[in-house]
C-alpha positions, 0 to 999 in steps of 0.5 A: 249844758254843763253835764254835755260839757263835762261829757265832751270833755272826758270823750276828747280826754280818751281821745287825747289819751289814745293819741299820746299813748299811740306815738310811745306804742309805734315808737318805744322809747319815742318821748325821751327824744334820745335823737334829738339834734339840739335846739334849732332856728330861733329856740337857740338864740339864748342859753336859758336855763332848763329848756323844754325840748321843743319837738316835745312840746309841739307833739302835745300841740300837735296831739291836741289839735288832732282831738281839738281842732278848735283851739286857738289860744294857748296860755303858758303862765311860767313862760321861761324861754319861750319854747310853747310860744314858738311851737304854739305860733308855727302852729297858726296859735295865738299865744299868752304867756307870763314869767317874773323874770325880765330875761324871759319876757325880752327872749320870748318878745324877740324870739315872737317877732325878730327882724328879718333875718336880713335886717338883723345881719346888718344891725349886727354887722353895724353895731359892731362896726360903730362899737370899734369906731367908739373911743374908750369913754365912761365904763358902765359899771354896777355893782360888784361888776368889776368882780364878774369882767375882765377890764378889757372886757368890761370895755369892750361890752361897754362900746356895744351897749352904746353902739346898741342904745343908737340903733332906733328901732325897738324890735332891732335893738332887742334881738341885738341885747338878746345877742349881747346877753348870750355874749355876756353869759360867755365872756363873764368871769362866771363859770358856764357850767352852773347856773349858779354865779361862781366866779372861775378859779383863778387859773382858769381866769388867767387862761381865759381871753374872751374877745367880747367883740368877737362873740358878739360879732359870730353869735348875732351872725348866727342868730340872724340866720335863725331870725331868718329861718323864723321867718320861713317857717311863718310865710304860709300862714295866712296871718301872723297868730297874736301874741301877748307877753307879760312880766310878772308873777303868777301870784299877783294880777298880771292880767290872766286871759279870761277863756284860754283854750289849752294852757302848756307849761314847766312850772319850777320844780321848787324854790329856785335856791335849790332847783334852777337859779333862773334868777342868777343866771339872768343878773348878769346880763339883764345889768348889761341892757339898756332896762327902758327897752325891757318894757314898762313891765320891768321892776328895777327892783329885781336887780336890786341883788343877785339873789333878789329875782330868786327870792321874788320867785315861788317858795322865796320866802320861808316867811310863815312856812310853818303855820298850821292852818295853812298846812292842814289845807294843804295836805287836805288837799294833797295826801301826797304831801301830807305822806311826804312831810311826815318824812321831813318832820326831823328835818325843820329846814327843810320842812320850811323850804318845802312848806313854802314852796307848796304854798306858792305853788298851790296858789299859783296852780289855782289862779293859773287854771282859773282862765282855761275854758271848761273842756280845755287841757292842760300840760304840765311839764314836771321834775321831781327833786330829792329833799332830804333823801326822798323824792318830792311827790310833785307829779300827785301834788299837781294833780291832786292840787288840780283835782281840788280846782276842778280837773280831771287827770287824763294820762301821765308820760314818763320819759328820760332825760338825756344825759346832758339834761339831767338836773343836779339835785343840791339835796341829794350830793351826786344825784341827777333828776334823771326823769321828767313827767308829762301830766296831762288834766282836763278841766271839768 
């Protein structure tokens, strides 16, 4: 039965291969997505950090469904804006997923189930109202918040935290602090040009006037349009796919499906200190929403700090990085690292910080494979970042790493980035990760 499995397994993955290879054949130049028009309907209800492009990943989908038409659940166990959740469910799939940051798992709720888009119009239009009724009372306020808001601000975000706490239903009041945090995001003394917290120079805040009011009123305008086209796009399905959304660490037991059919994801490139602060970006507007609506999933803890969340993330902590028992696993694992840490032996930081950041990542790879039933594929997403002036080899270390927990490589796509998704590269001053790569394994 096993060798009929593995057989079938590596049929389809020519079958897939021959497929992925078709669209790039009929189209050069097809998987850089150099037309795209930006993110629409319910893909845009937040500016998360580093989205995947959506018509790429609903042409895996697609391409999937063509060669396994049985599919039915997809797993992504680093959920981040919850772009393979909404192509997996317009595509009648149901869907886990998982992510350790409580911004990705509210976004991917709402963006799962909204209100109609007729209802969400009108909670905006009374959230509003109420909030301009409401005198000025008790300044919500929490650590250091007076550095990131202007007072009028602060009080103006102030009034429609409130006036979001009195709505009564729950799926209404998280679409409306999905549109509150878009707004804070916005009106924060915070530059919007980094990921990074970094307060605007002080020029830029004396021309600054932010009407947090106003924001808010125009985004949830714009976001119950979107939550109305969701809507649309699901009517013809016979029922709504499940969907099933969990907060928490790939590192600890989060309660992984036991027979996933296909798992799709963007694992982090590295540590998030020097790749994409998902943390940082989430801060300031996760202190502004009311956390018993985050879910009982939420730890009050990863706020305890504007770096907290990061640190908790693969590759946080550089405790141990350096010991050699576990180094020698993993470079037994991966000749590509092993070829890459010679490179850094001169550099012992920076040695640590990759070290570390394998050690997740390795672990991660295994528990999260784990579930995908045998014959399912898998999707992978993946930057290559600079460290230390040479370029990190993630795309073999992910295969290799694979390849040791029982998959098969079926092809690798290269594509561009356009220019207003190249990735900054701390390590490399100037440079850009100007290229993505789209790993596609079988599990035997």
């Amino acid at each position: 039965m096993q060798t009929a499995t593995a057989e079938s397994g590596q049929s389809r993955a020519h079958l897939l291969a021959t497929e992925l290879a078709r669209y790039e054949a009929e189209q050069p130049g097809y998987w850089d997505f150099s037309e795209n028009r930006g993110r629409q309907g319910s893909h845009a209800f937040f500016q998360y950090p580093a989205m995947m492009v959506p018509e790429l990943q609903g042409t895996l989908l697609d391409a999937l469904q063509s060669v396994a038409p049985e599919t039915k659940l997809v797993y992504d166990p680093f959920l981040g804006s919850g772009t393979v959740l909404l192509e997996s469910i317009y595509r009648g799939l149901s869907f886990f997923g998982t992510d350790i940051n409580p911004m990705a798992t509210l976004l991917s709720r709402v963006k799962a189930n909204p209100p109609q888009g007729e209802e969400a119009a009108a909670a905006v239009t009374r959230v509003v109202e109420r909030a301009k009724r409401l005198r000025k009372g008790e300044l919500h306020i929490f650590p250091n918040s007076d550095k990131w808001f202007m007072d009028d601000v602060a009080h103006e975000l102030t009034r429609l935290r409130r006036a979001i706490i009195a709505e009564q239903d729950l799926v209404t009041r998280r679409f409306l602090w999905v549109c509150l945090a878009e707004t804070v995001r916005l009106a924060s003394n915070s530059r919007t040009s980094t990921f990074k917290l970094h307060v605007y120079a002080a020029e830029d805040l004396e021309r600054r006037k932010p009407r947090a009011l106003e924001m808010f009123s125009s985004i949830g305008a714009s976001n119950a349009t979107r939550a109305g086209e969701h809507w649309v796009k699901l009517k013809d399905q016979q029922a709504t796919p499940a969907v099933s959304i969990v907060r928490g660490s790939v590192l600890d037991d989060v309660g992984i499906p036991l027979q996933a059919d296909a798992l799709m994801t963007s694992p982090p490139y590295g540590d998030n200190d020097t790749t994409v602060p998902y943390g940082q970006h989430s801060y300031l507007p996760l202190q502004w929403i009311a956390h018993h609506d985050l879910g009982e999933d939420f730890d009050p803890d990863l706020l305890r700090s504007t770096l907290r969340l990061d640190s908790a993330s693969l590759g946080g902590s550089i405790r141990n990085a350096l010991d050699q028992e576990e180094r020698d696993r993993l470079e037994s694992l991966s000749p590509a690292l092993r070829d890459f840490l010679v490179k850094l032996e001169g550099a012992r930081p920076l040695l640590k910080k990759v070290l570390a950041f394998t050690k997740d990542y390795e672990r991660a790879l295994r528990r999260v494979s784990t579930p995908l039933k045998p014959g399912g594929f898998s999707f992978w997403t993946l930057g290559q970042r600079r460290v230390g002036g040479e370029t990190l080899p993630l795309v073999r270390m992910t295969a290799e790493f694979l390849q040791a927990s029982g998959h098969d490589e079926v092809t690798t796509i290269i594509r561009q980035l356009p220019r207003s998704r190249r990735m900054p590269v701390r390590n490399s001053v100037g440079a850009t990760m100007a290229t993505e790569h789209l790993l596609t394994m079988v599990k035997r």
